[in-house]
N, C-alpha and C positions, 0 to 999 in steps of 0.2 A: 644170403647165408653169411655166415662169420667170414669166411676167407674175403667174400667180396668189402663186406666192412672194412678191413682190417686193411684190405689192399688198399683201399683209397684214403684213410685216413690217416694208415703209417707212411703213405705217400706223402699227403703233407704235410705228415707230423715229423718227417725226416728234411723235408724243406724246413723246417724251422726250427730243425737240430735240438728241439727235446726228444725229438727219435734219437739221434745219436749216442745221449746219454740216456734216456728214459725204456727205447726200444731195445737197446743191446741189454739191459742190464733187466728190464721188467717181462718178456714177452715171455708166455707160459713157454710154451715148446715151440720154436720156431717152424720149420715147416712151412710148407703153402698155405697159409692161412689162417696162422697162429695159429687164428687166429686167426679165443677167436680170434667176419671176420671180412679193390672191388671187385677184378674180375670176380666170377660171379661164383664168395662166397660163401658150401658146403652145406649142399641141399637141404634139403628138410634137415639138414645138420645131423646127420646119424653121429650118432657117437657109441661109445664101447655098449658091443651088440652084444647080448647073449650069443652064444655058441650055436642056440639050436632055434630054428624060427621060431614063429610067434606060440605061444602055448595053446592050446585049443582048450573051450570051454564046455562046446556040445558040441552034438553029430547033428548034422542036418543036410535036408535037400535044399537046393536052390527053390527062391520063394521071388513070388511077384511083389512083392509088396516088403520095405524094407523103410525101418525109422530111425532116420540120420540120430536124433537124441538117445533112443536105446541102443545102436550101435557104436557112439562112439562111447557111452558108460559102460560099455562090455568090453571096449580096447581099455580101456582106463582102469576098469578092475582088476588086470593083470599086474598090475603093482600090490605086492603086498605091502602094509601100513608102514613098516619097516623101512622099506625102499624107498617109499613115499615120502617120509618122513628125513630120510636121507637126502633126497636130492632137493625137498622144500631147503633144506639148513645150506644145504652148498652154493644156491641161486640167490637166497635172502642174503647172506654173506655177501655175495656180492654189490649187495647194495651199500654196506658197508666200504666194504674197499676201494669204491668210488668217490666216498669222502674220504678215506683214507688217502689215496693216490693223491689227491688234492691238496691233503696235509703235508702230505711230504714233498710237495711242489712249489707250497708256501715256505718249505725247512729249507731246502736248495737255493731258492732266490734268495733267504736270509743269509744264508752263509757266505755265499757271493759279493750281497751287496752290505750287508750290514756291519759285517769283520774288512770290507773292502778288499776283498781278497781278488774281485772283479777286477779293479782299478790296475789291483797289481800285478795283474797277468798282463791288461792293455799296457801300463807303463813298458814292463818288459819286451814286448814285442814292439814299442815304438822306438825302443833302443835301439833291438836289430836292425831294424830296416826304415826304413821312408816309405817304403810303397805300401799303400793301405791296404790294398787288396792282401796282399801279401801278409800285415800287421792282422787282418781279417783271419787270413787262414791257422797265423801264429797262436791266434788267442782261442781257437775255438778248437783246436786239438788239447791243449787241456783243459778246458771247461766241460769237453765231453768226457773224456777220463776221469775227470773230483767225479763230475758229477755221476758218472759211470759206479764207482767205488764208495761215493758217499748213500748212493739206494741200493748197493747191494746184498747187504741183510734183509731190506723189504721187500726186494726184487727175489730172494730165495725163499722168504717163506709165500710170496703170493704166487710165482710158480713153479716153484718146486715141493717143498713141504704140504703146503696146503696140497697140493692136486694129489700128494702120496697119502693123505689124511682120508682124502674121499674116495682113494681109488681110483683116479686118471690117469695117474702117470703109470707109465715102464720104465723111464730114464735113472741111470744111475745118476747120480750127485757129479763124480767125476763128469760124464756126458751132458749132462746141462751145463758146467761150466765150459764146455768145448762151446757150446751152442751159445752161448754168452761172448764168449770169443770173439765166432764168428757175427756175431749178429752189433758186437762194438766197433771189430772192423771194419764193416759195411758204411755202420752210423757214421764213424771216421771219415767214411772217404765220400759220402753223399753229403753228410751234413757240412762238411766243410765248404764242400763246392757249392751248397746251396749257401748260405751263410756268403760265402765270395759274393756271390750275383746280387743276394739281398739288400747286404749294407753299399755295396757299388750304388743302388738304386736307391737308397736313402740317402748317402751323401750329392747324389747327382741333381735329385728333385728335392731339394728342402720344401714345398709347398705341398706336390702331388703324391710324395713318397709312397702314401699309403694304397695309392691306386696302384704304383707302378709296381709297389712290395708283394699284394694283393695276387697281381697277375702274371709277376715271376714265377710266385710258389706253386699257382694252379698250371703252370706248366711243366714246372719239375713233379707235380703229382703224375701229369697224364705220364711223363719221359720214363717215371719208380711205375708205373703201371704196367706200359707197355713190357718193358725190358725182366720185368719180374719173372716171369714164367720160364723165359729162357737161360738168365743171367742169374737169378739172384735167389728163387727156390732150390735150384739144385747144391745150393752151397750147404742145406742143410739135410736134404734129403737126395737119393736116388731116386729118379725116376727110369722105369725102363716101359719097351713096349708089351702090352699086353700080348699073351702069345695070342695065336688066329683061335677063334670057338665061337660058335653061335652067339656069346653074348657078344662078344665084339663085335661083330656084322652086324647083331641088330642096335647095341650104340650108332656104329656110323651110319646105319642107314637113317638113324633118328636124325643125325647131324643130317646128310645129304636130304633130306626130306626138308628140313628147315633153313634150308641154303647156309649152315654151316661150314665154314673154311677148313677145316679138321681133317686128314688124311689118316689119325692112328688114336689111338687110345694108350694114355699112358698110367703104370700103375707106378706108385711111390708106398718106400719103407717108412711110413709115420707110426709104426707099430712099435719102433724101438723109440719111440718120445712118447706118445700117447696112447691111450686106450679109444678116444673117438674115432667115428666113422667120417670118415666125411671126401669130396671131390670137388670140384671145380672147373668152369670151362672159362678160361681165362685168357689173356694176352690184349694187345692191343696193335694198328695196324701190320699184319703178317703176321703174328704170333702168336694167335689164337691156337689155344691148347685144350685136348680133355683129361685130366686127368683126376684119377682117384685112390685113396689110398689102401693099401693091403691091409687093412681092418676091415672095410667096408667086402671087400674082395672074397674076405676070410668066412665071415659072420654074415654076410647080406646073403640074404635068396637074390633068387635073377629078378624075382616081382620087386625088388624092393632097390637095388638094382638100377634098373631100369626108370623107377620114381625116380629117385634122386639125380640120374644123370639130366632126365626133362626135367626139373626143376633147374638144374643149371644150365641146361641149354633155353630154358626160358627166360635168366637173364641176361644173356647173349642175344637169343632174339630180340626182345623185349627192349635192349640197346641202354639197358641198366649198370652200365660202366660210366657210359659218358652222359645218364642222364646222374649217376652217384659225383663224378667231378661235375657238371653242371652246378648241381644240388653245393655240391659243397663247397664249389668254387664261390657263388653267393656267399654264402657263412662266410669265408674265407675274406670277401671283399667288405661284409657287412664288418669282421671279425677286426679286421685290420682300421677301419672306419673309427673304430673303437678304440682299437689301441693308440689313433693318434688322439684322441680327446683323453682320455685315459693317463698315457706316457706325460704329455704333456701338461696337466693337473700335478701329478707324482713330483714331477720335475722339477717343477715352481717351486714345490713345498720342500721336498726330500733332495733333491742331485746334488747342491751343495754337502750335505751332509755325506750322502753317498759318494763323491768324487766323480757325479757324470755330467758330462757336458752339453749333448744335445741328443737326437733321437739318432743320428750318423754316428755317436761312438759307439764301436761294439762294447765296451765295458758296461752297454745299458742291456745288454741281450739278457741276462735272468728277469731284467724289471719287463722286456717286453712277453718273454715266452710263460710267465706268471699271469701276466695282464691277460693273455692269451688264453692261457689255461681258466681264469676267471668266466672270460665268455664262452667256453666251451662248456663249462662245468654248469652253467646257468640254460645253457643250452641244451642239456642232455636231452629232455624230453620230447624238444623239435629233432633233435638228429636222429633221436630213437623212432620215434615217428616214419620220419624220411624212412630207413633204414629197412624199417615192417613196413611201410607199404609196398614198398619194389617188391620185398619178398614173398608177400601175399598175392601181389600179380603175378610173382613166378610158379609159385602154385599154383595159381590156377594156369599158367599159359601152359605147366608141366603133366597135370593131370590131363589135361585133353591131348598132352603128344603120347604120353606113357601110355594111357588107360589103365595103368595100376594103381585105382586106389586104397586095394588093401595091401601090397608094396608100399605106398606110398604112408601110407599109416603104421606101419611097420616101422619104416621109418622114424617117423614122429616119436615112438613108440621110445625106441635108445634116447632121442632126446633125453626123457625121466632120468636118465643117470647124472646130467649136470644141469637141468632144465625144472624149475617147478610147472609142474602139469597144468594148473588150474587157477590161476590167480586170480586177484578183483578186479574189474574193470578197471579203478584210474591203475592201479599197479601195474598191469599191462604198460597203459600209456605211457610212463614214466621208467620204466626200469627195462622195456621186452624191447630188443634191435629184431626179433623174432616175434610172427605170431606165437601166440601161446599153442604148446601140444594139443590142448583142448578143441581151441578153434581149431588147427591144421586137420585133425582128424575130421571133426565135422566135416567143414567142409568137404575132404574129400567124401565124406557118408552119402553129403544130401547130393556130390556128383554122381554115385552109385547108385542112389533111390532114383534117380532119374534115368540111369542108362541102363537099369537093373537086366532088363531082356535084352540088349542089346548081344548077341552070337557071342563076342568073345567074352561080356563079365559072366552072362551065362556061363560058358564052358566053364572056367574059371570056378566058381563058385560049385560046378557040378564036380570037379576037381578036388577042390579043396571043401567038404562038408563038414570040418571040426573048426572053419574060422571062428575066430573071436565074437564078430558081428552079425553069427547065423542066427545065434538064440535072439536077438533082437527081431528076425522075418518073423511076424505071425503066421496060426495056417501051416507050419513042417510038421 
């Protein structure tokens, strides 16, 4: 889900302190999980529900016989063209703002290194002091502030304005800039200390730098992973415990059944930042957390509910934290691989001009976190990749804990408010960190057409006779 993204990649995106300046000043609504978004984030990704469940189409009896393609065109018809047509322009946008972001990542390193304004922050802090580490942390407290201050026009209309344009947001303007605040604070004080450790390790190994740089960052990822859940979400939201009621008991007994470490269920106020739904079962060792937020709480049935919390204990089971830092820990080694053949091209041609000296001056840090953002950007569609297929495994490891697949479609269901439903094949590939709504329903359809007799979808289904995907049973 988007939180599980977000967590592992503003992990190491805070190792290499364009989180500092880029995450304080860009992340929509901070939050467990932006964000979007690795602990494992926000299931089928609910976002801003309707108020009232799913709309019914027809009345019918439970039917032996059920067609995964005319039932998930009957969840899908519940969008009128309108809505449709709304959340296509919100998702396609975002493909925009992916070269956008990239623009303005190219505008940051010019300003740095082409006015030398780079140079002249390192000068200054080798005046201070001698000790490098020290010169390190001097120069990278205000290079996250320009840089903080210099995207913060773009950082307001991409999450603030635009999200109040579609309809996502609740945040007043005042309250996102709190949340900006807090979220440059953070950056301040992670990014700095990662930034220490890094260039420590560049000027230590001038040969293997890359290796060493490499497999600092992928450990300050797992350190921003673990420590998140406890430390560093609540700085933007409350979390409290859910009081005792049948759906609690039956989350943990979902946990205790999946040898989940979890003793409580916690719910979080994301409703005063966003309008999405969405949870996450998160942490790293000992801190393994459930939680979900009071939209989902407000607006979710218990069927629906329930989907989402299996799908996020599916990637806890599933062990999709540390296969996301695996995964990205590569990129990361492959990523840095790169920056030294890359840096050191640049250097030859440009450093005179620019006033840098070798890959150990921090006054090269916008030339390398550009370079950086290069191979990310070129990468999108492998990470996006990565990204949907964990979440496709948790779907399904979700649907067979839950057995709610039309909860769980339900779910999918809210996606449509900032998800385009139905896209083309490569668009998928290229643009989706999520299966498509499309596919998510299916799916769960053709798991339905198979367990359709099974005592409880039965009940279920005897239960509820105006679902969406009844008129698809033939024979009622």
């Amino acid at each position: 889900m988007k939180h599980f993204k977000a967590t592992l990649l503003a992990a190491a995106a805070a190792v290499l302190v364009a989180a500092g300046a880029t995450a304080a000043a860009k992340a929509p609504a901070p939050g467990p999980a932006p964000a979007p978004a690795p602990s494992a984030p926000a299931a089928p990704s609910a976002t801003a529900a309707p108020s009232t469940p799913v709309a019914a189409t027809s009345a019918a009896a439970p039917s032996s016989h059920l067609d995964p393609d005319a039932a998930t065109a009957a969840y899908l018809a519940q969008l009128s063209p309108a809505a449709r047509a709304k959340s296509d322009a919100y998702f396609e946008g975002g493909y925009w703002l992916t070269l956008w972001d990239f623009l303005t990542g190219l505008a940051v390193a010019w300003l740095f290194l082409g006015t030398r304004l780079s140079t002249g922050i390192r000068d200054w802090a080798e005046r201070i002091t001698r000790l490098k580490w020290l010169q390190t942390a001097l120069y990278s407290i205000p290079y996250i502030l320009i840089s903080s201050v210099v995207l913060l026009p773009w950082s307001a209309y991409e999450g603030y304005f635009r999200e109040h344009q579609y309809g996502m947001s609740n945040q007043t303007l005042g309250a996102w800039f709190v949340d900006q605040a807090k979220g440059l604070g953070l950056g301040l004080v992670l990014g700095t200390v990662a930034l220490v450790a890094i260039y420590a390790v560049l000027r230590k190994a001038p040969r293997s730098w890359w290796l060493w740089g490499a497999l600092v960052t992928i450990a300050f990822a797992m350190f921003v992973a673990a420590i998140a859940p406890v430390y560093l979400e609540p700085v933007f939201n409350e979390f409290k415990s859910l009081p005792d009621s049948p759906l609690k008991e039956q989350i943990l007994s979902m946990a205790r059944a999946n040898g989940i470490p979890a003793t409580d269920v916690y719910e979080f106020d994301a409703s005063k930042q966003t309008k999405r739904m969405s949870a996450h079962v998160s942490g790293l060792l000992g801190t393994t957390q459930i939680s979900m937020n009071d939209n989902l709480m407000k607006r979710g049935s218990p069927e629906e509910i329930e989907g989402v919390l299996g799908h996020e204990m599916g990637h806890y089971i599933l062990h999709h934290v540390y296969k996301g830092i695996a995964f990205i820990g590569i990129i990361i080694v492959v990523g840095f691989g790169f920056l030294r053949w890359s840096f050191d091209k640049l250097q030859g041609g440009y450093g005179a001009r620019w006033g840098l000296r070798d890959v150990g001056d921090v006054a090269g840090l916008p030339l390398l976190l550009f370079l950086l953002s290069v191979f990310m950007f070129v990468l999108t569609p492998v990470t996006n990749t990565l990204t949907r297929t964990m979440e496709a495994e948790a779907d399904n490891y979700g649907i067979n804990m839950s057995r709610q697949p039309d909860g769980f479609a339900q779910a999918a269901m809210h996606l449509s408010e900032y998800r385009k439903m139905q896209p083309g094949r490569l668009e998928e590939i290229v643009f989706y960190d999520h299966p498509s709504g499309w596919n998510r329903i299916h799916r769960v359809m053709v798991w339905k057409a198979e367990h359709l007799n099974d005592p409880d979808i039965a009940a279920y289904d005897a239960g509820h006779p105006a679902r969406p995907e009844a008129a698809a049973a033939p024979g009622q």
